[in-house]
C-alpha positions in Angstrom: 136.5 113.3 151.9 133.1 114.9 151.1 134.8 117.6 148.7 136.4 114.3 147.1 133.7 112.8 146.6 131.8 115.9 145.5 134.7 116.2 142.6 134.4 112.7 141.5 130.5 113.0 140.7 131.3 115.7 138.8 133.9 114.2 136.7 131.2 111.4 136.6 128.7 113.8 135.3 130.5 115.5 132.8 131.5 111.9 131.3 128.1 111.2 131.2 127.1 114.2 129.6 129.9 114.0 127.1 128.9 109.8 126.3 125.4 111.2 125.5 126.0 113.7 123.4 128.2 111.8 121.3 125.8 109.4 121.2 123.4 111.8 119.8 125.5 112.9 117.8 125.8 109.7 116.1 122.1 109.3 115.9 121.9 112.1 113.9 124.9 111.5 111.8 123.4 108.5 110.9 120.0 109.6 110.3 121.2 112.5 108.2 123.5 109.8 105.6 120.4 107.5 105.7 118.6 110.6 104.4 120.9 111.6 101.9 121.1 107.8 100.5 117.7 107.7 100.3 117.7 111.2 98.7 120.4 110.2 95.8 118.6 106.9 95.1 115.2 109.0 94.6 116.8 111.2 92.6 119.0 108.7 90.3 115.9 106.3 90.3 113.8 108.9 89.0 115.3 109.1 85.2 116.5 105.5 85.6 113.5 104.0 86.1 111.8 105.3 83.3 109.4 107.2 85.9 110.1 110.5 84.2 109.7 109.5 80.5 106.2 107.7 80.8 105.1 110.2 83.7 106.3 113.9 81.6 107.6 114.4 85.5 111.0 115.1 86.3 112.8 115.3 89.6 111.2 118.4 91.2 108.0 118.2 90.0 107.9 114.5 91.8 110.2 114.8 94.6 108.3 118.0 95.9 104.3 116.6 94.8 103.6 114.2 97.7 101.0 112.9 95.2 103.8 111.8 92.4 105.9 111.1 94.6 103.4 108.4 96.4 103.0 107.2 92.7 106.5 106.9 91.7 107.1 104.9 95.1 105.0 102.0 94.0 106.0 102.5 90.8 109.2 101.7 91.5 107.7 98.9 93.1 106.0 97.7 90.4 108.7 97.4 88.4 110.4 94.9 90.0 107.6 92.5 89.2 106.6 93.3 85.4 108.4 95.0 82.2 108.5 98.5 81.8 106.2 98.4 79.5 103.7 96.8 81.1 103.2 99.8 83.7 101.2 102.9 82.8 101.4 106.2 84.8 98.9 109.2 84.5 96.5 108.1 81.9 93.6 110.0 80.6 90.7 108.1 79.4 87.0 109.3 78.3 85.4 109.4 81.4 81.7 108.9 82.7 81.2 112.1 84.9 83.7 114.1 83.6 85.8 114.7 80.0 88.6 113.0 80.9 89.4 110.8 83.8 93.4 109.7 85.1 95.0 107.3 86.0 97.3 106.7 88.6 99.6 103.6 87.9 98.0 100.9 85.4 99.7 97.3 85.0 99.0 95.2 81.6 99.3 91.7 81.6 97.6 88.4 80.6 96.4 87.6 83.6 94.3 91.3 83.4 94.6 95.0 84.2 95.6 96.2 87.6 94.4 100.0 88.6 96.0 101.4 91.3 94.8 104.8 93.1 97.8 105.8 95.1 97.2 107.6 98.6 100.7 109.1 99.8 99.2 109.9 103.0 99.8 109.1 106.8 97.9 108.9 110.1 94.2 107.2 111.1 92.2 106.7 107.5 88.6 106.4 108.4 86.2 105.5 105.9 83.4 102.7 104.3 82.9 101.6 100.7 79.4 103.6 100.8 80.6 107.1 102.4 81.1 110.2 99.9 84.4 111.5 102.0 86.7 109.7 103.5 88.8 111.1 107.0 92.2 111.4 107.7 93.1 111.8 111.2 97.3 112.9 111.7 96.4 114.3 115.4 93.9 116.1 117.3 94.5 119.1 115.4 95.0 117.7 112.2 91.8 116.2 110.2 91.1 116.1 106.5 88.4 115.1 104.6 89.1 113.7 100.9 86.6 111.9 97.9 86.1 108.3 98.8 89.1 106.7 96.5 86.9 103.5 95.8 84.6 105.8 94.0 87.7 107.8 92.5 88.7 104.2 91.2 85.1 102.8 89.9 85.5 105.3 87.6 89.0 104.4 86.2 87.9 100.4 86.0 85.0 101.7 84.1 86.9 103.8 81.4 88.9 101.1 81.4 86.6 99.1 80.5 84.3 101.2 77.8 87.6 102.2 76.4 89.3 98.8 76.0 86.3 97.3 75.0 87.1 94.9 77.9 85.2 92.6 80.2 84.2 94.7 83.7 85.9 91.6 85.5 89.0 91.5 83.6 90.0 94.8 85.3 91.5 94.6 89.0 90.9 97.8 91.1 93.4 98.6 94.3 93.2 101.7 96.6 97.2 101.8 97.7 98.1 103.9 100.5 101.4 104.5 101.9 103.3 102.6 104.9 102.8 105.2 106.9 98.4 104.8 107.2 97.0 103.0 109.6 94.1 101.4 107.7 92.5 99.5 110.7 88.8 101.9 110.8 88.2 101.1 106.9 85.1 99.3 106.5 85.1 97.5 102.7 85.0 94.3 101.5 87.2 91.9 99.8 85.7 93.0 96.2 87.0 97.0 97.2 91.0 95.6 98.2 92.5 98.9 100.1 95.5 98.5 101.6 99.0 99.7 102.5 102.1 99.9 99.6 103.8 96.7 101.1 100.3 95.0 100.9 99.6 96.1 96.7 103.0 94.3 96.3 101.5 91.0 97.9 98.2 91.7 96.2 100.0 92.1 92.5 102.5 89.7 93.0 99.5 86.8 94.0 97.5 87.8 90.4 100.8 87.8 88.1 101.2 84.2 89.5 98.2 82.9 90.0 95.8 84.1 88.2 93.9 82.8 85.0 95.3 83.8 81.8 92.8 86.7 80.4 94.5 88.0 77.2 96.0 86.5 74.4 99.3 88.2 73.5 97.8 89.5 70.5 94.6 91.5 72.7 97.7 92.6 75.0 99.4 94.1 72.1 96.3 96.0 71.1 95.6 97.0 74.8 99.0 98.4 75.3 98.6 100.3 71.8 95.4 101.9 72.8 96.8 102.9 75.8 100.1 104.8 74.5 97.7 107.3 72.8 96.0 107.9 76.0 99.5 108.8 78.2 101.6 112.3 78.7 98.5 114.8 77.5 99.2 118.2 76.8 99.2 120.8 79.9 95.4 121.9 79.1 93.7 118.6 79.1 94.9 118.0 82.8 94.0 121.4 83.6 90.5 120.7 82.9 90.7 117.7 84.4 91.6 118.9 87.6 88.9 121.4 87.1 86.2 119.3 86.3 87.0 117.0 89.5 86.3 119.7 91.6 83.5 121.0 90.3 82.1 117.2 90.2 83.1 117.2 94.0 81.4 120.6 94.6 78.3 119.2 93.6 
């Protein structure tokens, strides 16, 4: 009776074993498609977006640039609510400390500009509107220090604005990090909005429909012309760029 029962646990335990590997198995299976959906969309949504024409990037130099990639995310966004050519990516404007300064993602419309700087990253984001360096916290072992991106983006509304020849308030500034942050330790106010992608879709959403009309359609078409000679520079002026920020930060 005992050897019975001995043999009947086992035939138990092997069908258990079996139901749970299948079911990770499935799990898997299931993740893996969702990734490869996810993966084909990127990639077809790329080009058909019109990401890659305004941006100069194609698939690899976004896909594989957590930076673009966090851009061409709320890009894609973006263009849900406005006309394509009411969204700007990666212009350079005369800037105040350095050359040039860039520009994430820009929306145009009569209601004003929207500036976004776009934060791909994860984890605990620690930081106040008056600190030089923001934290990053992805575990114990894992900290990074960055430029405050309120700062990054005072400098974008301001080129915007000695560019454009535009009002200071007629220009909305948005820090816009991913999903994936966890934004509770920031210390700002309502004047410095920072907030997660899902958020800067509320935010932009709430302006486009209820906000004051700032622009006639004839100052948006000179806006939006002004702004096509700043986009897609050639290779050396972002060089420089990215040169010039550093040695900025440096010091």
């Amino acid at each position: 009776m005992a050897r019975r029962k001995k043999k009947q646990a086992d035939i138990v335990d092997v069908f258990v074993g079996v139901a749970s590997l299948l079911v990770t198995l499935t799990i898997f299976t299931i993740n893996l498609l969702i990734k490869i959906i996810c993966f084909i969309y990127d990639v077809i949504t790329i080009y058909q977006s019109g990401y890659k024409k305004k941006s100069g990037n194609g698939f690899f130099k976004t896909y594989f640039n957590k930076g673009h990639m966090g851009e061409f995310r709320l890009y894609r966004k973006l263009k849900r609510l406005v006309k394509e050519d009411e969204i700007y990516t990666n212009i350079y404007l005369p800037g105040l400390n350095t050359t040039h300064t860039e520009l994430d993602l820009l929306v145009v419309s009569k209601k004003g500009l929207i500036v976004y700087e776009v934060k791909n990253y994860g984890g605990y984001i620690y930081g106040s509107k008056i600190d030089t360096y923001w934290t990053q916290v992805l575990n114990y072992f894992s900290i990074h220090k960055f430029y405050n991106p309120l700062r990054q983006n005072y400098a974008h509304h301001k080129a915007l604005e000695n560019y454009l020849t535009i009002p200071f308030e007629s220009v909305y500034p948005v820090v816009s990090f991913s999903n994936r942050s966890k934004l509770s330790k920031i210390q700002v106010d309502s004047t410095s909005p920072v907030m997660q992608t899902k958020n800067t879709i509320k935010y932009t959403k709430d302006i486009l429909s209820h906000g004051p009309d700032i622009f006639s359609d004839d100052m948006l078409n000179e806006i939006k012309s002004r702004l096509n000679s700043a986009i897609l520079k050639d290779q050396s002026t972002k060089t420089n760029h990215v040169s010039e920020v550093g040695q900025l930060i440096q010091k």
